[in-house]
N, C-alpha and C positions, 0 to 999 in steps of 0.2 A: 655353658648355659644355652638352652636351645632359645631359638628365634620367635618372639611371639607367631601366631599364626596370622595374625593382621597387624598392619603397622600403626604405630601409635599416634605416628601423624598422617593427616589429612585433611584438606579442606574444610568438610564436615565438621572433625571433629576439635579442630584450631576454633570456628565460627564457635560450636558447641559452647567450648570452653571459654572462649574470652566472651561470650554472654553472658555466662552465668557467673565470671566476675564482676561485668559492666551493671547483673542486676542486684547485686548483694553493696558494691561499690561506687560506682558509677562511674567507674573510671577503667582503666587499666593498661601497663606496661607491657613492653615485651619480656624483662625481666621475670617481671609478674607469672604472667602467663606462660613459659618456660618452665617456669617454677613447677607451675599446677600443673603442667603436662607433663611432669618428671623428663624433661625435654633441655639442651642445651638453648638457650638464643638460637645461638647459628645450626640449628638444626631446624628451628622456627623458620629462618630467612633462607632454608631451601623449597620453601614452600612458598611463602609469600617474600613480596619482595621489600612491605614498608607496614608502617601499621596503618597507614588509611586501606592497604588491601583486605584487613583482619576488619576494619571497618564497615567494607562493604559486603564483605563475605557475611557478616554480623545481618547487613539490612538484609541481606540475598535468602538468609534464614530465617527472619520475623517474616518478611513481604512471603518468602515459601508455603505460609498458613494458610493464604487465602486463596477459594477456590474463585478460580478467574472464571467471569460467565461468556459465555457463548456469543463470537464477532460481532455473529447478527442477532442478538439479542435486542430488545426494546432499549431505547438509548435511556432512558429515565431511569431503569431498571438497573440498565447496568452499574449508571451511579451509583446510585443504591446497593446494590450487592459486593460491590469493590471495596464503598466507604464504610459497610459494616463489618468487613472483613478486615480491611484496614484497620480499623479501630479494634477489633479485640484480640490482634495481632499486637500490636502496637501497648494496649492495656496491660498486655503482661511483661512488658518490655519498657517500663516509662522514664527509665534511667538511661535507656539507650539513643531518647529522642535528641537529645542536647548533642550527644557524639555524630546524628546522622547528619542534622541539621548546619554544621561545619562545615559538610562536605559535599563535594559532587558527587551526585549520581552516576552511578556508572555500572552498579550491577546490574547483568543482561535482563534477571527475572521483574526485577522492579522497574526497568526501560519499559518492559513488557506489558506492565499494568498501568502507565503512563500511556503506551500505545493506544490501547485500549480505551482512556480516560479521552485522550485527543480523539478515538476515531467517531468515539459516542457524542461529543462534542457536534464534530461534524455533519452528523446525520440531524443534528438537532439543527440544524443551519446557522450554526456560531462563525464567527472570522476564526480566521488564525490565531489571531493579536486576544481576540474576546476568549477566546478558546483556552490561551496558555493562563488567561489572567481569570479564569473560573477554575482552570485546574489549582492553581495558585492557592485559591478561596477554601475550595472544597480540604487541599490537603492542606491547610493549618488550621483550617475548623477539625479535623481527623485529629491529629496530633494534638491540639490544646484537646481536644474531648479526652484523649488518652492518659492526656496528664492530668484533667481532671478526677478522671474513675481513680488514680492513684492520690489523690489528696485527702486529706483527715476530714472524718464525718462531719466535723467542727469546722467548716473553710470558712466560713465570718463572722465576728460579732457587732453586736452593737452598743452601743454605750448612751448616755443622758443623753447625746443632741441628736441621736439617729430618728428619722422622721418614723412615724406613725407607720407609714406606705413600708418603709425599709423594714421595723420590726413585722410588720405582717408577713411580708414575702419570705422574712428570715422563718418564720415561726411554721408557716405552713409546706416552702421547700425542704426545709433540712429534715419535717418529718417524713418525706416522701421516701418510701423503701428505694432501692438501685435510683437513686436519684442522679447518679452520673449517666446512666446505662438511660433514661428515662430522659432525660436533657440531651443528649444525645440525637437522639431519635427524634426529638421537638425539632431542635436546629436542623435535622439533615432534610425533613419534610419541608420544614423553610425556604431551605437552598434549592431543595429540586422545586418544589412549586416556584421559586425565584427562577430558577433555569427555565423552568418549562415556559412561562411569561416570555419569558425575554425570544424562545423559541419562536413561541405565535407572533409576537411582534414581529422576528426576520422575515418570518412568513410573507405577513402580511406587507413589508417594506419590497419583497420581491415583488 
């Protein structure tokens, strides 16, 4: 029998596939994924060497999505275009948040967009120390937003003792069309207005 013309494993397409178990499952084996690659295990583990590598390879190809902006871009902006890229990256992917989350970072592409997050930081005149712990902010405001867009149109009720305030807000957000996508973009406004504040302040402390 001749030799495919391309080989059936590959980084790519290891990442490919145990995605699209982790998004139908939210989980997945090496077994598993063997399986679906029509692939032994130990033909898996010539490629990678553990499943946190099939892990990272996984973030290395959601984080792949998004188009990274330009060094010297406006630093507000940057946040901006990273967090929104982030996030519908991430939205189509919100079963894979829990498996990233476990682990350390370590793929180069996503170091790379953290680069990026720190140097924009910097130019805003952040510390070090303010710096890692805005990154911090911004990316678990990303990720809960992501898992928001994936939750049921229905995410609260209310019942006899919910205040007057609570059924209002129920009544008028949940009619809101892309209400996740739309929440989203409220919060991220917040944060950078929040950042940019805290900017002028260093400013003005220099």
């Amino acid at each position: 029998m001749a030799r495919p013309s391309s080989p059936k494993l590959s980084a790519p397409a290891i990442a490919a596939a145990a995605l699209e178990i982790v998004d139908a499952h939210g989980e997945f084996t090496i077994p598993r994924l063997a399986k679906v690659m029509g692939v032994s295990p130990s033909s898996l583990y010539n490629h990678v060497s553990s499943k946190d590598d099939i892990i990272e390879m996984m973030r290395g190809q959601a984080m792949g999505e998004i188009e990274l902006p330009d060094p010297d871009a406006d630093w507000v902006q940057t946040l901006r275009q990273i967090a929104k890229g982030y996030m519908r990256s991430y939205a189509k992917h919100p079963r894979l948040i829990p498996l990233l989350t476990s682990h350390t970072v370590r793929d180069e592409l996503t170091l790379r967009v953290y680069d990026l997050l720190a140097e924009a930081f910097a130019r805003g005149g952040f510390s070090a120390s303010d710096s890692l712990a805005a990154i911090t902010v911004l990316d678990s405001f990303v990720l809960g937003s992501a898992l928001d867009a994936a939750a049921p149109s229905q995410v609260w009720e209310s019942n006899e003792d919910s205040s007057e305030a609570w059924r209002a807000a129920l009544e008028a957000g949940l009619a809101v069309s892309d209400r996740a996508q739309r929440t989203f973009e409220y919060g991220l406004e917040i944060l950078l207005a929040g950042f940019s504040l805290q900017a002028a302040s260093n400013v003005q402390v220099a």
